[in-house]
SEPA-468635 format. One record per residue (C-alpha): residue number from 1; residue in one letter; x, y, z. Coordinates in pm, 1 decimal, always signed. Example, Ala and Ser with C-alpha at 12.3 -4.5 7.8 and 13.67 -1.06 7.14 Angstrom:
BEGIN
+-----+---+----------+----------+----------+
!   k ! r !        u !        v !        w !
+-----+---+----------+----------+----------+
!   1 ! A !  +1230.0 !   -450.0 !   +780.0 !
!   2 ! S !  +1367.0 !   -106.0 !   +714.0 !
+-----+---+----------+----------+----------+
//
This chain:
BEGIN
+-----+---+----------+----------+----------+
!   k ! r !        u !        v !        w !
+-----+---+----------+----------+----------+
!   1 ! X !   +676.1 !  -2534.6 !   +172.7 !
!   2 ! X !   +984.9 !  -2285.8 !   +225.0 !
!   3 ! X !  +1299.4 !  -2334.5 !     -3.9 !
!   4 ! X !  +1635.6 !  -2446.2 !   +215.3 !
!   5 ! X !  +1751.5 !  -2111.6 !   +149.8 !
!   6 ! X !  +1472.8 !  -1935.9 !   +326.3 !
!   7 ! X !  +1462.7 !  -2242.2 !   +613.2 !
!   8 ! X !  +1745.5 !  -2154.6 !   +881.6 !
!   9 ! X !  +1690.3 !  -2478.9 !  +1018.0 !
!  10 ! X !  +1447.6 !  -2741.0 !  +1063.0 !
!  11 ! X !  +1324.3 !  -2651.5 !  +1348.5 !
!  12 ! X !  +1328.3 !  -2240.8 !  +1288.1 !
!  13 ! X !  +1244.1 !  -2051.0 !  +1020.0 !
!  14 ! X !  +1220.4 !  -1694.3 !   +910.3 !
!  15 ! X !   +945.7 !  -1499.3 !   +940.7 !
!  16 ! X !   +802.8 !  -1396.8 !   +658.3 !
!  17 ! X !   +716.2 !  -1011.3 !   +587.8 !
!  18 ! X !   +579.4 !   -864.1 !   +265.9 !
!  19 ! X !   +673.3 !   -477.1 !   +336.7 !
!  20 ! X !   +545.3 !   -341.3 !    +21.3 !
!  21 ! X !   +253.8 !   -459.6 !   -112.2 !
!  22 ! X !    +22.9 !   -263.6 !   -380.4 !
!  23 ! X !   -295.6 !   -387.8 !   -248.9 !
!  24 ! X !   -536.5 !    -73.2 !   -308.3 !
!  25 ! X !   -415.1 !   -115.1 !   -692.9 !
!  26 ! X !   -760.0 !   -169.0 !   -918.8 !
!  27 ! X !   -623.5 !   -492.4 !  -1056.8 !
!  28 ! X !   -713.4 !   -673.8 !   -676.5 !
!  29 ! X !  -1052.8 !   -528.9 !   -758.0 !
!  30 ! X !  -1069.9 !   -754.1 !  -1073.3 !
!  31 ! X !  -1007.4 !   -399.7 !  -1276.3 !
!  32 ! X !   -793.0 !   -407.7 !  -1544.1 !
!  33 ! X !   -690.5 !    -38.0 !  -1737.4 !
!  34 ! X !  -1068.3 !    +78.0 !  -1635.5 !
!  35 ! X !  -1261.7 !   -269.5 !  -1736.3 !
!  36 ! X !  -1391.1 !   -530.4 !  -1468.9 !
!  37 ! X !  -1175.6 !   -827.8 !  -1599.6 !
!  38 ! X !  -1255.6 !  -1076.2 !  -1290.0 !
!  39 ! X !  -1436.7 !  -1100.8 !   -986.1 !
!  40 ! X !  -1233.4 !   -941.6 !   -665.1 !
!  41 ! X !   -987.1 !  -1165.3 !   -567.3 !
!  42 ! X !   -811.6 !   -967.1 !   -294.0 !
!  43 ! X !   -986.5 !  -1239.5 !    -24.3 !
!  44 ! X !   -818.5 !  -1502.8 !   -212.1 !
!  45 ! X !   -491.9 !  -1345.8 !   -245.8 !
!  46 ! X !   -445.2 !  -1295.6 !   +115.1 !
!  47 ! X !   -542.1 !  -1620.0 !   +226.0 !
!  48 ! X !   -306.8 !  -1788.7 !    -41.2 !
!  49 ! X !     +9.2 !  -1543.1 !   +112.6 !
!  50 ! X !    -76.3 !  -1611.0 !   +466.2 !
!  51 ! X !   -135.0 !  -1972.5 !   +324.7 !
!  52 ! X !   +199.7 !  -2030.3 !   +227.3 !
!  53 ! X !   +380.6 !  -1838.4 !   +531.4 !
!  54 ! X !   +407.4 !  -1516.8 !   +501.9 !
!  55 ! X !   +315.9 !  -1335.4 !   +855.5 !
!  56 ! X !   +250.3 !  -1003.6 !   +827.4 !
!  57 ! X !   +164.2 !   -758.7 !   +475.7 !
!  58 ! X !   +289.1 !   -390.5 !   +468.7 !
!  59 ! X !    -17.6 !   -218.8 !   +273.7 !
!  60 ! X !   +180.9 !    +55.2 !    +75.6 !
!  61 ! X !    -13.9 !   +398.0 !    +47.8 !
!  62 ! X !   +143.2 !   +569.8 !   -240.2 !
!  63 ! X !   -136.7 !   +924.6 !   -216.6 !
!  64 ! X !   -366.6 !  +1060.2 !    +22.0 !
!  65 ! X !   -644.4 !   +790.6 !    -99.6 !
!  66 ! X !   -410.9 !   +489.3 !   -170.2 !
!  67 ! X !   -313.0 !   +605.6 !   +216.1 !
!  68 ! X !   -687.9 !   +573.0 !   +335.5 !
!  69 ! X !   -792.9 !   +264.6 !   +139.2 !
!  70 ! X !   -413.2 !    +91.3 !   +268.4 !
!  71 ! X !   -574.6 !   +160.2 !   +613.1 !
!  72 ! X !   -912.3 !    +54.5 !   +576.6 !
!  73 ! X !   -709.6 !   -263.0 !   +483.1 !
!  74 ! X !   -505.5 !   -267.9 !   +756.2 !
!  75 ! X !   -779.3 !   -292.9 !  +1020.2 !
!  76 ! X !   -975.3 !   -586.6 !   +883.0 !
!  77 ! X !   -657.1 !   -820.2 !   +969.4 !
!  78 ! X !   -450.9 !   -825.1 !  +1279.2 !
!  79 ! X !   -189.0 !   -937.1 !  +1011.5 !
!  80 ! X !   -206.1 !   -630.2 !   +814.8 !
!  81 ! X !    -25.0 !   -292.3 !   +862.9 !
!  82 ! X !    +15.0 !    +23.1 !   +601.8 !
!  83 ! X !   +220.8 !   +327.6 !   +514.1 !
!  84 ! X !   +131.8 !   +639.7 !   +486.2 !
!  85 ! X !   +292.1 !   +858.4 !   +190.2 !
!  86 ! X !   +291.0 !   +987.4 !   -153.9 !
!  87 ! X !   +511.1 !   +820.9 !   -462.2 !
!  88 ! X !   +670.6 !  +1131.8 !   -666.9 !
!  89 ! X !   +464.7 !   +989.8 !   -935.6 !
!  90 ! X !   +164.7 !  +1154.5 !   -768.7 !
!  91 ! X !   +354.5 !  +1468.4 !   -666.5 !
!  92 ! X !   +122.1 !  +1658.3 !   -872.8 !
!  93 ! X !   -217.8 !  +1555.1 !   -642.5 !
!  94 ! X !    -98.7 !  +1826.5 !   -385.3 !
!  95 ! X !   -208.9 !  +2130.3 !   -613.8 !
!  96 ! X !   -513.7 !  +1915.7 !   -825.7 !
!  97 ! X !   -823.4 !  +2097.9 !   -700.1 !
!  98 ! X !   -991.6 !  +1745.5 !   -724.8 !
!  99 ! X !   -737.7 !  +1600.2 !   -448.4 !
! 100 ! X !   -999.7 !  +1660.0 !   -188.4 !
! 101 ! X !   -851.5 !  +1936.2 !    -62.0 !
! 102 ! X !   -939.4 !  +2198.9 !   -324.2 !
! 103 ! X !   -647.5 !  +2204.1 !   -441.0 !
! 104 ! X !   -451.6 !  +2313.2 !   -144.5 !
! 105 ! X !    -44.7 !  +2166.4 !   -110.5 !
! 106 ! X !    -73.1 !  +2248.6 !   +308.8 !
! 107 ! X !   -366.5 !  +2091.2 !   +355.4 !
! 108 ! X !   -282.4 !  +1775.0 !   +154.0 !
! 109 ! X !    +25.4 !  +1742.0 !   +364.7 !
! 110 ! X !   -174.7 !  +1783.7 !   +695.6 !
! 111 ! X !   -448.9 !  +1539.4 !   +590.8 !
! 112 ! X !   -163.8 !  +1277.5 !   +532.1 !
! 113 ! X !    +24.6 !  +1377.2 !   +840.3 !
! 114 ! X !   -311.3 !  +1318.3 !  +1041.9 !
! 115 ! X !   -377.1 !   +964.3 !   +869.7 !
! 116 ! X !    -22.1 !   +913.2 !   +973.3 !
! 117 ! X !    -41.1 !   +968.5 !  +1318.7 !
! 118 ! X !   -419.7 !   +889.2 !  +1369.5 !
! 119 ! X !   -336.7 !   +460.5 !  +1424.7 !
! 120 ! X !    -16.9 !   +430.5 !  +1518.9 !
! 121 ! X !    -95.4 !    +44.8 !  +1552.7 !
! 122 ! X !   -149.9 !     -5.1 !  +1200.1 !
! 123 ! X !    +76.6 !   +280.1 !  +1047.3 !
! 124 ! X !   +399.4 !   +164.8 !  +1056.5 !
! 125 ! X !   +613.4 !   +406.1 !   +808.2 !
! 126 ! X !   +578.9 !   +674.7 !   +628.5 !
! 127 ! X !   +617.9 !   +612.5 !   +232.3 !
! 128 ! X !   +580.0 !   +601.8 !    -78.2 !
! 129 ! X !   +838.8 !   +873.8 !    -71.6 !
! 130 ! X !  +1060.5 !   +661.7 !   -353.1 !
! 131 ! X !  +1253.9 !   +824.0 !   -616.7 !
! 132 ! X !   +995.3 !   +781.0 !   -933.7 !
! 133 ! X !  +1256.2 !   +902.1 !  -1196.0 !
! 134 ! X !  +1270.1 !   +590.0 !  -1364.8 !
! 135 ! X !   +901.8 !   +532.3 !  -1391.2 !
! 136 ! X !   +872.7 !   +832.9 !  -1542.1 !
! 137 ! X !   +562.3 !   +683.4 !  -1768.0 !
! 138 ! X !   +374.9 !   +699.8 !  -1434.0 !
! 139 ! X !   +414.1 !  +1057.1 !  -1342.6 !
! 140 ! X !    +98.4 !  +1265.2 !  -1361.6 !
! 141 ! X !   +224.9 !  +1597.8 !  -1420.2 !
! 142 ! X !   +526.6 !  +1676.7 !  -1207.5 !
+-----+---+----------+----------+----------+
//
């Protein structure tokens, strides 16, 4: 049940829209820093959001792979869209050679910028693109 202060009156309410949610992160996996803790629960944790109200779920792509597995999330629910971006904390994956693109900054940007533009129905921004300076414990090499 929604709180009075999210209720705008008992006959309408607010919709509901979760536009930044980690959901590639390990830990929906049941992975915990490298260690299967649980089961997968990501199932679960979708049907208890959607459950309780909320309409739609932003899937928030914060690299190139974080981008593809947001997607591949986004199509198995009509209520689920993504971005497509990369968090300055992983500013450094578009010279790794192990990025999937051997290393190469241009064609890390023009992999993303396809994915971006390649389902315009379920891409719906472009991000991570945050400022990451004060989760600077995150940063892999920038």
């Amino acid at each position: 049940m929604l709180s009075g202060a999210l209720r705008m009156s008992s006959t309408k309410r607010l919709k509901l829209i979760d536009i930044g949610a980690n959901l590639t992160d390990a830990m929906f996996r049941g992975i915990y820093h490298g260690k299967q803790a649980h089961k997968a629960d990501l199932t679960g944790v979708l049907d208890r959001a959607f459950d309780v109200g909320l309409e739609k779920i932003i899937v928030t792509g914060g690299n190139l792979e974080q981008s593809r597995q947001a997607l591949d999330l986004a199509r198995i629910d009509d209520r689920l869209y993504c971005t497509v971006g990369v968090h300055p904390t992983y500013c450094s994956l578009f010279t790794d050679p192990n990025n999937g693109c051997e290393g190469d900054p241009d064609r890390y940007q023009e992999e993303l910028l396809v994915l971006a533009t390649s389902t315009r129905a379920k891409v719906v921004a472009i991000g991570e693109c945050g400022l990451g300076e004060i989760r600077g414990q995150f940063q892999v090499g920038c």
